[in-house]
C-alpha distance (Angstrom), angle and dihedral (degrees) to the residues before:
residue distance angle dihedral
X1 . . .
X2 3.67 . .
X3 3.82 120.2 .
X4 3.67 129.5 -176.5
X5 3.94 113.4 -154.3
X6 3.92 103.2 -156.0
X7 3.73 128.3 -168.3
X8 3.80 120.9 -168.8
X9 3.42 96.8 -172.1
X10 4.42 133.6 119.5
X11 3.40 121.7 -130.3
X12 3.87 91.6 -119.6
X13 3.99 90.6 57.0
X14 4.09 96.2 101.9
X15 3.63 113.0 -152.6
X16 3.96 91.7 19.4
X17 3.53 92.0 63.7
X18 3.64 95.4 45.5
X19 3.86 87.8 50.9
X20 3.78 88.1 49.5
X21 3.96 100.3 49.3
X22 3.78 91.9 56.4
X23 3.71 101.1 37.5
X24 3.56 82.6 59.2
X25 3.95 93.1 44.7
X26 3.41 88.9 55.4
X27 4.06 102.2 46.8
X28 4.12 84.7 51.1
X29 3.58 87.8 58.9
X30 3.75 97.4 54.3
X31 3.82 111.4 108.9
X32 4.24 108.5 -162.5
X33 4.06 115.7 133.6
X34 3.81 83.5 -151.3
X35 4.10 89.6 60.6
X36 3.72 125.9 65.5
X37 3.61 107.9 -175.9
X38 3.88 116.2 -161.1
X39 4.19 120.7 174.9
X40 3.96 134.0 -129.5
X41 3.48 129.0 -167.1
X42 3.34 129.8 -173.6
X43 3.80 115.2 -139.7
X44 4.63 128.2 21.4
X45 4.27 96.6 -95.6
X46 3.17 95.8 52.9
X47 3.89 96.1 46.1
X48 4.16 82.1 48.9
X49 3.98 88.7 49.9
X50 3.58 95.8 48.3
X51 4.09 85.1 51.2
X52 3.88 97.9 41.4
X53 3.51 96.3 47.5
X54 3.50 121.4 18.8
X55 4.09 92.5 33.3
X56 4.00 86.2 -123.8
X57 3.49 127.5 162.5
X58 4.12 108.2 -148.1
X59 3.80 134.5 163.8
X60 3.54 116.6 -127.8
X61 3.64 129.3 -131.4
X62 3.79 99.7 -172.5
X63 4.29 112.6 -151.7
X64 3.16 87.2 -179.3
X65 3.92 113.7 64.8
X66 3.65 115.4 98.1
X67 3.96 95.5 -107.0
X68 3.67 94.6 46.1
X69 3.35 97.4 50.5
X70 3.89 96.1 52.3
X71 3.85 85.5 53.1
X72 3.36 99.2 50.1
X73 3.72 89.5 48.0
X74 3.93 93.1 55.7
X75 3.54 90.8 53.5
X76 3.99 92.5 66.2
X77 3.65 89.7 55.8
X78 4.00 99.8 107.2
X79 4.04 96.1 -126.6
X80 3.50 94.4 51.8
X81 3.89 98.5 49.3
X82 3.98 79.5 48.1
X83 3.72 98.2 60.9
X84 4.35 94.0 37.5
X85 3.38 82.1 55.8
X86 4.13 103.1 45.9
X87 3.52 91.4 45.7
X88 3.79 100.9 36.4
X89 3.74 89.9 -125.8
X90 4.04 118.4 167.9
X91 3.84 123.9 -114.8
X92 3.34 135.6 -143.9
X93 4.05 93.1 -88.7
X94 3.56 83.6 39.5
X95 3.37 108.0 56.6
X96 3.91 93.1 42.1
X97 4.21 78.4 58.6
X98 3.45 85.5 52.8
X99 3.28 99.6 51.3
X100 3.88 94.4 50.9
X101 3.91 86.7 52.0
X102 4.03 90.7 -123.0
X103 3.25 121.0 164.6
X104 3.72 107.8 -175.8
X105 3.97 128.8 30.2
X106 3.75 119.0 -151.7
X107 4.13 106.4 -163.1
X108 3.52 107.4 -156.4
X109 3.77 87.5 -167.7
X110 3.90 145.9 30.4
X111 3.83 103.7 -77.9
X112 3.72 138.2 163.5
X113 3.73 89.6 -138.5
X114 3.71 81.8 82.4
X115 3.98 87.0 73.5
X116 4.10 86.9 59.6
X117 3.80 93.3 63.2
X118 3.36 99.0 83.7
X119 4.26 92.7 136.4
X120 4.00 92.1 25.7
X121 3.43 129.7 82.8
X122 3.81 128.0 -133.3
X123 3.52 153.4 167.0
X124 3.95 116.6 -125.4
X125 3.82 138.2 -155.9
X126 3.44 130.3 -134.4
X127 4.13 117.5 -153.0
X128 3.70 97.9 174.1
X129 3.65 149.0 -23.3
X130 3.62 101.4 -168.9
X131 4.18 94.1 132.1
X132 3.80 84.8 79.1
X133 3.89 96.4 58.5
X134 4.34 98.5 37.1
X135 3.58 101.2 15.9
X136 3.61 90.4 165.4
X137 3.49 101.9 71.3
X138 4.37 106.3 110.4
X139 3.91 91.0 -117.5
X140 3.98 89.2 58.7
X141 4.49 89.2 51.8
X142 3.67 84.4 65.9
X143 4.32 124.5 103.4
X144 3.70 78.1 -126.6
X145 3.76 84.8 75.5
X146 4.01 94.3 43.6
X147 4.04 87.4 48.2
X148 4.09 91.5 54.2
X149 3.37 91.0 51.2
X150 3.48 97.4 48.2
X151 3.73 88.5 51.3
X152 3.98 89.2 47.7
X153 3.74 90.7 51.3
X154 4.10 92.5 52.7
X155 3.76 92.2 47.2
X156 3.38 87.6 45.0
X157 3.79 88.6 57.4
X158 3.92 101.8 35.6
X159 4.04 104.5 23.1
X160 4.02 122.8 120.1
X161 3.24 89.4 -152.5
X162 4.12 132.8 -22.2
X163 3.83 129.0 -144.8
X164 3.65 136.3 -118.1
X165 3.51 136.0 178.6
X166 3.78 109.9 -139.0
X167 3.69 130.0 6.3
X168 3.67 89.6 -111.1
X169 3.80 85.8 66.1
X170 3.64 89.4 42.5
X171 3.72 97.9 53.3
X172 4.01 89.7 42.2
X173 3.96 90.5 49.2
X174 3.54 92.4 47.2
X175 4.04 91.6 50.8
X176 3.98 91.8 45.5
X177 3.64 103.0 41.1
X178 3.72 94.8 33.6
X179 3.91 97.5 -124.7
X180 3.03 134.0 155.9
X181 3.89 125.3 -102.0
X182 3.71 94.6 -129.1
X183 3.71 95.8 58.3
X184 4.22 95.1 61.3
X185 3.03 131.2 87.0
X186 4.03 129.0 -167.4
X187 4.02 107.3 -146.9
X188 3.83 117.6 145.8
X189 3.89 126.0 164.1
X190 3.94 132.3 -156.5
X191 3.46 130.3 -82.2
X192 4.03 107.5 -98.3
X193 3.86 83.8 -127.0
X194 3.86 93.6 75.5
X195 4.23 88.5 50.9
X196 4.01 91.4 46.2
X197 4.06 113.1 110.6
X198 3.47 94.7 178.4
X199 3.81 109.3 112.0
X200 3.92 133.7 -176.9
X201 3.84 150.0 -172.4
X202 3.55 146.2 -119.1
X203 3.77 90.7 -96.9
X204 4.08 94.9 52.4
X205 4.36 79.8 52.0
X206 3.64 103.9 56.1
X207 3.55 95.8 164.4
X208 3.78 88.1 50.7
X209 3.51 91.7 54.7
X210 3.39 101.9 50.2
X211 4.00 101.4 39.3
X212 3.62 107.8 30.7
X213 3.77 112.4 13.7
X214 3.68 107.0 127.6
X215 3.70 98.2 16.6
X216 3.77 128.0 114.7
X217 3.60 103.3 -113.9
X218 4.13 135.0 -161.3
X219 4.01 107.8 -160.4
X220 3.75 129.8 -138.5
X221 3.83 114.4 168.9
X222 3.63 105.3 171.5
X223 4.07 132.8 126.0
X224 3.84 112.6 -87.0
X225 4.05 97.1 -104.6
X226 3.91 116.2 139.2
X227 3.13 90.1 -122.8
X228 4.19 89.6 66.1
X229 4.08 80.5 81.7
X230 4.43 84.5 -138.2
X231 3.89 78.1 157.0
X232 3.31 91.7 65.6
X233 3.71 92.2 61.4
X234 3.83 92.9 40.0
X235 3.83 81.6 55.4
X236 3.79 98.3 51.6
X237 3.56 90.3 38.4
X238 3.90 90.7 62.6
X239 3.85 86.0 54.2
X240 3.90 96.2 49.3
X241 3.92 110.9 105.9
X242 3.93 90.6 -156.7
X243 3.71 105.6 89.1
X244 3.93 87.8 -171.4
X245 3.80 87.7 67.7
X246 3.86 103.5 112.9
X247 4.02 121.9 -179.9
X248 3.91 119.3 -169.9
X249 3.93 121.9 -156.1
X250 3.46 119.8 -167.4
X251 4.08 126.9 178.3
X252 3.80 150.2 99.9
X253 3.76 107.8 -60.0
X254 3.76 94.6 -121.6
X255 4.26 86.8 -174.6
X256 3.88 106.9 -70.0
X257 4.14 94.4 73.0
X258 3.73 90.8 94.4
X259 4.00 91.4 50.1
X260 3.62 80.3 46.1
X261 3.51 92.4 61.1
X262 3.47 107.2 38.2
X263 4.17 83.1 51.3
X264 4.15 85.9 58.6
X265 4.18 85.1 43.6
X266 4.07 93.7 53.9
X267 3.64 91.7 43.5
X268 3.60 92.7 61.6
X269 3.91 88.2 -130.6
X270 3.41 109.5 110.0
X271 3.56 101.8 120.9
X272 3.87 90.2 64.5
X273 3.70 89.9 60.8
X274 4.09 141.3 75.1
X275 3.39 120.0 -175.8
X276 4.24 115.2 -161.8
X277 3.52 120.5 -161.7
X278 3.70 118.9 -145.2
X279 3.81 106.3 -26.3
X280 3.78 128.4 -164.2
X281 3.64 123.8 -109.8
X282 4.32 93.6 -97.6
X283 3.45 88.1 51.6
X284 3.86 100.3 49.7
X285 3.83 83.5 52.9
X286 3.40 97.7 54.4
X287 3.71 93.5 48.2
X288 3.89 86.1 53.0
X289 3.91 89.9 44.1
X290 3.92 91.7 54.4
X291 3.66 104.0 29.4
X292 4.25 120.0 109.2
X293 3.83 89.3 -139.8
X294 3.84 140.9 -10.6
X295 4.05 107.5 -130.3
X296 4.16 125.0 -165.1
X297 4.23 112.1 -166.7
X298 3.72 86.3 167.8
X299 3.94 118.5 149.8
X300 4.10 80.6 -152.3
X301 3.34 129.7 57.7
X302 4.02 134.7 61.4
X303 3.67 85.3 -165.9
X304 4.06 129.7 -1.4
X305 3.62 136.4 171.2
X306 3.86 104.2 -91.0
X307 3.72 77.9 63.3
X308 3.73 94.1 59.8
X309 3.40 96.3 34.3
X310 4.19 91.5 53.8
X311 4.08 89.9 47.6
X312 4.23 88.4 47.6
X313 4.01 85.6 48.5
X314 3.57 96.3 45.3
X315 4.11 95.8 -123.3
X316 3.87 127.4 129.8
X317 3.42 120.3 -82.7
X318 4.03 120.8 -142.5
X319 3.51 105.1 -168.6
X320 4.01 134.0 176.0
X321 3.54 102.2 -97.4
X322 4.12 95.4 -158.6
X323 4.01 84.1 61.8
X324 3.69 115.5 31.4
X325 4.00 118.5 104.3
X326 3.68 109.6 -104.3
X327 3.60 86.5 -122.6
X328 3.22 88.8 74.9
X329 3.59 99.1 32.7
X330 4.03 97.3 111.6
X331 3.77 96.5 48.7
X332 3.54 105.7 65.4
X333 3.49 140.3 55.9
X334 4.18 102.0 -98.5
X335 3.71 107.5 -138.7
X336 3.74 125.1 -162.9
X337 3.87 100.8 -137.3
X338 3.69 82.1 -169.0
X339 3.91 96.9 65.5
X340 3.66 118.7 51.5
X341 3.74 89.3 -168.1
X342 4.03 81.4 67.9
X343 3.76 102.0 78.0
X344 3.83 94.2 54.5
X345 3.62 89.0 46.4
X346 4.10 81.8 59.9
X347 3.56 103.6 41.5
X348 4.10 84.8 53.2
X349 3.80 82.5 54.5
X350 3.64 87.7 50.1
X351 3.63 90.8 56.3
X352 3.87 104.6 35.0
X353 3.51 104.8 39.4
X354 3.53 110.2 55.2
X355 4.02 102.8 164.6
X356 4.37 89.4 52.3
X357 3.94 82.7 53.3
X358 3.72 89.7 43.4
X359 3.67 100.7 45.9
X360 4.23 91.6 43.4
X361 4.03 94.5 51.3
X362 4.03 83.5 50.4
X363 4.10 95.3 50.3
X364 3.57 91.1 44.9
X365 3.90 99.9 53.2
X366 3.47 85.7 41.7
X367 3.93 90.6 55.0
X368 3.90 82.2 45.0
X369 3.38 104.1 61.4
X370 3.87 99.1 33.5
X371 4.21 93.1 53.0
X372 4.13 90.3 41.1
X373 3.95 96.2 47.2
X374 3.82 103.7 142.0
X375 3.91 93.9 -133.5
X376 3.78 95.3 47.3
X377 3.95 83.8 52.0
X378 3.67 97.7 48.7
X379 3.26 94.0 40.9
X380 3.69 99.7 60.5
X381 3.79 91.3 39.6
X382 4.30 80.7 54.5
X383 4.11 87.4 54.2
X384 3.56 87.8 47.4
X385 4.00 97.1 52.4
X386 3.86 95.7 32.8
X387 4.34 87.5 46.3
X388 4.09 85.7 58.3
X389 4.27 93.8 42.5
X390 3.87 82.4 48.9
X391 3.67 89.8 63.3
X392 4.08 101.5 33.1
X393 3.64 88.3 61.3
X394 3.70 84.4 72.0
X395 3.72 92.6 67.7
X396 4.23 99.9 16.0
């Protein structure tokens, strides 16, 4: 059985791509004469990624050249789905499946290819479905929002099987969609940041260097969305008698990094922050590698990377308390996003109580490395794939 592996993901996309690089590190390593696993990507950097640093051989579909993209666009046009579906006739996406003689596509990502498989089946994955709990949030107003759920509703519909990454998410997904139990799956690979070897210095970091070398540091790399909740830090921070408290954000501005920064500006606390712009891998590390603790305010999320990532690099972890799974619960730091007194309360934690910091950086890299084993991973992606050739041998 034939299985394309398809990530629709840029290379600028943060935790997406690091998803993506070791999902795909992980299906190459999967052994099974019954499987033959072949890779699609979506755009030209991340097919040269996947080549220059994972030594991966993957076709490209490329979304974004000019006649592709005026394709793909007629196909959402409600007449033409009509009559590709009525007649069975191939898409683009489809045909290019076709063509590669695959007959199952894993997306390790949301992706509005999954509207082209009308006659091919798939298995889908869910990031988040957070527009249905705080839909008022500016990000959520968008047609970005319309077009994921339109994409959720047809995998709903035509999935084998579709991926979560927790069971809260599962158990929320299943009450919200009304699906069935049996058809989820929860799968979720490590960030690429925890597999990276490559190391630098202060003089490969300028901006390091000259802004927060020396400083103690609290880390939030996440995408400026409102619903990130930076304010809350900016809020906290204002509160904070230690005026050698630094935090660093670094992300995509996604809208709300202006706000951000004119929050920081009316505070009168600007020199107690940094703000990064998209970073490259080495330089995320080091910021994990240096910083006092890794926080996580976000409305959205019951678990994220910067979680991950802070457990792998043996940091603290300040998490929203009113989202993160309770499997998780007694690793991390629980913040009360709706206290601002809360975080200093923490960081005096941090600084008094050595053992509690001691004993929660241990339980979470031990929860790290036991729920990212590579054979526990590839083995439930093998059930998955050998669960769907069970069944297509009843038509095949």
């Amino acid at each position: 059985m034939k299985i394309a592996v398809v990530s629709d993901v840029l290379v600028n996309s943060g935790g997406g791509l690091h998803m993506a690089m070791t999902a795909f590190s992980n299906f190459k390593k999967i052994k099974n004469t019954k499987l033959e696993i072949k890779f699609i990507c979506t755009n030209k950097p991340l097919y040269k990624k996947l080549k220059k640093e994972l030594n991966l051989e993957s076709l490209l579909f490329d979304k974004h050249n000019l006649f592709n993209k005026i394709l793909l666009k007629l196909n959402k046009f409600d007449l033409i789905k009509y009559i590709n579906t009525k007649f069975s006739i191939n898409n683009l996406f489809e045909k290019f499946l076709k063509k590669n003689d695959i007959d199952l596509v894993f997306f390790l990502s949301p992706s509005s290819l999954v509207l082209m498989c009308n006659n091919t089946n798939f298995v889908y994955t869910i990031w988040e479905f957070q527009h249905k709990f705080t839909p008022f949030f500016p990000e959520y107003k968008s047609n970005s929002i319309e077009n994921k759920d339109n994409m959720n509703e047809f995998a709903i519909k035509k999935a084998y099987k579709l991926i979560l990454g927790n069971n809260t998410d599962l158990s929320n997904f299943s009450q919200i969609y009304n699906v069935r139990i049996e058809r989820l799956k929860t799968l979720m690979f490590p960030s690429y940041l925890t597999k990276l070897d490559r190391e630098i210095n202060y003089s490969e970091f300028i901006e390091f260097d000259k802004f927060v070398k020396n400083k103690k540091f609290i880390f939030y790399p996440a995408q400026f969305w409102a619903h990130k909740n930076h304010q809350y830090i900016i809020d906290a921070f204002s509160k904070i008698e230690d005026k050698n408290l630094h935090c660093v954000f670094t992300g995509m501005d996604k809208g709300n990094l202006n706000f951000i920064k004119k929050y920081i500006n009316k505070k009168n606390i600007t020199d107690r922050f940094t703000i990064f712009n998209y970073l490259e891998d080495e330089k995320i590390k080091f910021l994990y590698k240096k910083c006092h603790a890794v926080i996580f305010p976000s409305y959205v999320g019951s678990h994220s990377f910067p979680l991950f990532e802070g457990f792998f690099y043996k940091k603290p972890v300040i998490y929203n308390k009113y989202t993160v799974d309770k499997d998780l619960s007694d690793k991390v730091f629980k913040l009360d996003i709706e206290d601002t007194d809360d975080l200093a309360k923490i960081l005096d934690d941090l600084e008094n109580d050595k053992k509690k910091v001691e004993d929660k950086i241990n339980l979470a890299q031990k929860y790290f490395f036991e729920k990212f084993k590579e054979s526990k991973i590839q083995k439930d992606i093998e059930d998955i794939l050998l669960g769907y050739e069970k069944f297509s041998k009843k038509w095949k």
